[in-house]
N, CA, C and O of each residue as an XYZ file, in Angstrom:
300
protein
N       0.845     -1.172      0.000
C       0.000      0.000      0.000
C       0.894      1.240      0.000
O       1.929      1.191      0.665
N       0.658      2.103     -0.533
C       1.439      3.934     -0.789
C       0.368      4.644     -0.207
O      -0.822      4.383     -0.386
N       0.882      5.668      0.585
C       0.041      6.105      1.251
C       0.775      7.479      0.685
O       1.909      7.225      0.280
N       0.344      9.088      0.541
C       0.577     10.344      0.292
C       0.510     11.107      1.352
O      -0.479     10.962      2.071
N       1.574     12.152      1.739
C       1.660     12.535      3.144
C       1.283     13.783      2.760
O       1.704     14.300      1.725
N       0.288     14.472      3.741
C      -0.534     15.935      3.287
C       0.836     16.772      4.273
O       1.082     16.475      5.442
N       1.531     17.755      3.532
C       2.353     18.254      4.128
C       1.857     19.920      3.987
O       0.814     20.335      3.482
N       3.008     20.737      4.629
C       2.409     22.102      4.151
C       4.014     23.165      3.855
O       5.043     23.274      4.522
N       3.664     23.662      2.831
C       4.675     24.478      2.396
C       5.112     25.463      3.064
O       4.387     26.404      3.388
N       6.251     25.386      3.332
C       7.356     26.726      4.358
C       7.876     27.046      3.650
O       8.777     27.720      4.148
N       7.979     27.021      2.253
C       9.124     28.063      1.233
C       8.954     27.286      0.149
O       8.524     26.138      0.258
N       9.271     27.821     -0.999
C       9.201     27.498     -2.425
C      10.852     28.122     -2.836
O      11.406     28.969     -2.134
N      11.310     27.690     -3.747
C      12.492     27.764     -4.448
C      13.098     26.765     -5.663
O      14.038     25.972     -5.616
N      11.914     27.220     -7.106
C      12.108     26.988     -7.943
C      11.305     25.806     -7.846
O      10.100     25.979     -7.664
N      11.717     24.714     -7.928
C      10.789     23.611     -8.223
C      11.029     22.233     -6.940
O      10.738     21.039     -7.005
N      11.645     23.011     -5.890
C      11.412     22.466     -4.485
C      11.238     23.605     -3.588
O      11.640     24.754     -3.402
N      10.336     22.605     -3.062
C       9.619     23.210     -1.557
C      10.460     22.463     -0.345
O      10.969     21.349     -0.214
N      10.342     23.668      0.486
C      10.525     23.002      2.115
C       9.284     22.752      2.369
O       8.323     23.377      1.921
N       9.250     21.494      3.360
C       7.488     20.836      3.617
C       7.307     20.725      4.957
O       8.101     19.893      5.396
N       6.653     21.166      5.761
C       6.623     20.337      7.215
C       5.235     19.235      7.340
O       4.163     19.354      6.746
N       5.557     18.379      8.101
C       4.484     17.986      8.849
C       4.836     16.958     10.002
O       5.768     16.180     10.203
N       3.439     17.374     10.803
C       4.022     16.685     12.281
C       5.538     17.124     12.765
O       6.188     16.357     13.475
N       6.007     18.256     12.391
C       7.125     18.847     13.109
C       8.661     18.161     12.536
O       9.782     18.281     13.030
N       8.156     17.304     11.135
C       9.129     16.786     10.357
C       9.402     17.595      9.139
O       8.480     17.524      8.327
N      10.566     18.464      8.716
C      10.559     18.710      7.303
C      11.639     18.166      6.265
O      12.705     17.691      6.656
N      11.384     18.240      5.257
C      11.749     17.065      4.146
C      11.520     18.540      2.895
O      10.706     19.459      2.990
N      12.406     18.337      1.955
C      12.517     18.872      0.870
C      11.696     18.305     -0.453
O      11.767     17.079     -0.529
N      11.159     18.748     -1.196
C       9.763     18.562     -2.226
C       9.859     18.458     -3.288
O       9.231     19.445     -3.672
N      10.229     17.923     -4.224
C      10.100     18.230     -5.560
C       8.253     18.546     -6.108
O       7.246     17.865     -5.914
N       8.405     19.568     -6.668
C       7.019     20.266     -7.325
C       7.185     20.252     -8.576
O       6.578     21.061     -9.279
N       8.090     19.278     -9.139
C       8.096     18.968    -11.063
C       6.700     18.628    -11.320
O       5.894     19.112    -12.114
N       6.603     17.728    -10.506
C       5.378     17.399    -11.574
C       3.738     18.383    -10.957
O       2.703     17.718    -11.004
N       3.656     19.418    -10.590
C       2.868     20.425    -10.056
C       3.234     21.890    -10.765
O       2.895     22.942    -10.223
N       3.843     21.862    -11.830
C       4.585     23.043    -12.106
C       3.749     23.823    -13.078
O       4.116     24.840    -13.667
N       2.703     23.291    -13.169
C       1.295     24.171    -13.591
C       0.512     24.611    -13.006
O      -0.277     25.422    -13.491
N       0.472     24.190    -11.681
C      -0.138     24.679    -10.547
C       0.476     26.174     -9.923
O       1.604     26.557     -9.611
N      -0.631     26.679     -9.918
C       0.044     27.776     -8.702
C       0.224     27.266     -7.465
O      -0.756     26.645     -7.054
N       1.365     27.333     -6.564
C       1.583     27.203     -5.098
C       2.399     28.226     -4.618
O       3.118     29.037     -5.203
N       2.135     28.020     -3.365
C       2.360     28.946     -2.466
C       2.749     28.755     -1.024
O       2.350     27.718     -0.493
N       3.418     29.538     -0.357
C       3.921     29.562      0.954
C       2.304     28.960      1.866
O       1.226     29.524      1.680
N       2.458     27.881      2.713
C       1.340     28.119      3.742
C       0.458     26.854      3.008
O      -0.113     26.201      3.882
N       0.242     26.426      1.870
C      -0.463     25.630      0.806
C      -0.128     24.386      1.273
O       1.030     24.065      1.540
N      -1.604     23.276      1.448
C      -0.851     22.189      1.628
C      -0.743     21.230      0.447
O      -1.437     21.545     -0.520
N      -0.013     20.127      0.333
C       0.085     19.378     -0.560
C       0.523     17.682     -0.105
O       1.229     17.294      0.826
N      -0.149     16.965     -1.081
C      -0.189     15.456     -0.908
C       1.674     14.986     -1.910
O       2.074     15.001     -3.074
N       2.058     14.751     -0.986
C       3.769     14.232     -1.301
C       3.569     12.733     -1.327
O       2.949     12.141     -0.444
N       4.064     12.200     -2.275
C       4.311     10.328     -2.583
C       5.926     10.297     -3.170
O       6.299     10.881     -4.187
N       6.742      9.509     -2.315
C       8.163      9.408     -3.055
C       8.900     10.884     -3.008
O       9.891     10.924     -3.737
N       8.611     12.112     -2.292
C       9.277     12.905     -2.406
C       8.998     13.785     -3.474
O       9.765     14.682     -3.826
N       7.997     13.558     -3.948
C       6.852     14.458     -5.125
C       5.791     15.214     -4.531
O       5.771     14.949     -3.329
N       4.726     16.199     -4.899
C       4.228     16.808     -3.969
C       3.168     16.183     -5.722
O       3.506     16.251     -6.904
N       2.209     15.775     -5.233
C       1.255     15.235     -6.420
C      -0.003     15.924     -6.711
O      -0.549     16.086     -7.802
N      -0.414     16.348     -5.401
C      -1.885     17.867     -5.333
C      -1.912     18.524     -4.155
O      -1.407     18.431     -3.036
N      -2.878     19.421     -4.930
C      -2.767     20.563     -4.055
C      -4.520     19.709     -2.906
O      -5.594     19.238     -3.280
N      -3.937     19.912     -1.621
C      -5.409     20.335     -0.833
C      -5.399     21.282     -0.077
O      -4.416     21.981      0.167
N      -6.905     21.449      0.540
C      -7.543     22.355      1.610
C      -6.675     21.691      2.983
O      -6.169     20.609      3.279
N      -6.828     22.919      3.548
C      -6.080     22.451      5.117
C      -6.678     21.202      6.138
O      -6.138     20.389      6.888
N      -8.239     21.540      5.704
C      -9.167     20.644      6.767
C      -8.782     19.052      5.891
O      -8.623     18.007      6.523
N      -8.688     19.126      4.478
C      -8.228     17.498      3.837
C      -6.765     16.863      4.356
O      -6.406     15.690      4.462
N      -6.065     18.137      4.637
C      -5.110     17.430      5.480
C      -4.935     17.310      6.865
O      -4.009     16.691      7.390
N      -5.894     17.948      7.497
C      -6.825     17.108      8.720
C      -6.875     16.032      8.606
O      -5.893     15.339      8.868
N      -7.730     15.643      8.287
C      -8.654     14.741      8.036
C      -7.853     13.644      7.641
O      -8.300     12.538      7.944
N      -6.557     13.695      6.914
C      -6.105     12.879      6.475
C      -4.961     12.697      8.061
O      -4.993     11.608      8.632
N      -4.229     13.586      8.507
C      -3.214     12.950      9.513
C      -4.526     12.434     10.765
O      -4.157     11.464     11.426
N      -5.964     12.975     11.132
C      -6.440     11.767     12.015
C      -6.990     10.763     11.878
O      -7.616     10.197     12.774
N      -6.793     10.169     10.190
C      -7.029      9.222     10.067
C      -5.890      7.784     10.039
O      -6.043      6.564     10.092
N      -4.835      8.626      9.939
C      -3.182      7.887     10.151
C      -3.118      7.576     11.401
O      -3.100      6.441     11.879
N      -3.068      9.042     12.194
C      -2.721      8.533     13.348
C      -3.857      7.740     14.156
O      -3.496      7.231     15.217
N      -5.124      7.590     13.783
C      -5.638      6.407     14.164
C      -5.668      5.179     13.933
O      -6.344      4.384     14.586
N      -4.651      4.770     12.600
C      -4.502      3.462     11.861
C      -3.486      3.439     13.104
O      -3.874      2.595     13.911
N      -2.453      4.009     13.477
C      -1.008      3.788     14.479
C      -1.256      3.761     15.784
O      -0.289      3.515     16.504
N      -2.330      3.955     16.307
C      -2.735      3.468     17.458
C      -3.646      2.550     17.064
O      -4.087      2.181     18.152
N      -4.198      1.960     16.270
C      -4.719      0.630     16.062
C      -3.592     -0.366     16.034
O      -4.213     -1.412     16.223
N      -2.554     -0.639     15.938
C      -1.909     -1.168     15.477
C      -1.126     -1.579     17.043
O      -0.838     -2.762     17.224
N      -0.864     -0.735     17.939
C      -0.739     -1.124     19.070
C      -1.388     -1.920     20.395
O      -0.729     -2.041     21.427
């Protein structure tokens, strides 16, 4: 299973982003988003170190309490 991590943009510079989430940041490639407008603050669904779409803040809600309830299932 691949799962896409909803991250959120702290800087843009050219065709990588700095990304945080959960207090982790990781560097972005936005090649394949490079028709998209983005922006500082914007969140985005990352697979492999790709940032693949753009979402709303509450979709990436929604998406880390549904993780972190798979990871306490699991315990």
């Amino acid at each position: 299973m691949c799962l896409g991590i909803p991250m959120k943009i702290k800087s843009i510079d050219g065709f990588t982003a700095r990304c945080e989430a959960k207090g982790v940041e990781r560097d972005v490639s936005l090649f394949m988003m490079q028709e998209d407008k983005l922006e500082v603050d914007d969140f985005i669904v990352v697979h492999v170190g790709y940032a693949i779409q753009k979402i709303t803040a509450q979709e990436a809600q929604t998406a880390w309490e549904l993780y972190d309830q798979m990871l306490e299932d699991e315990v």
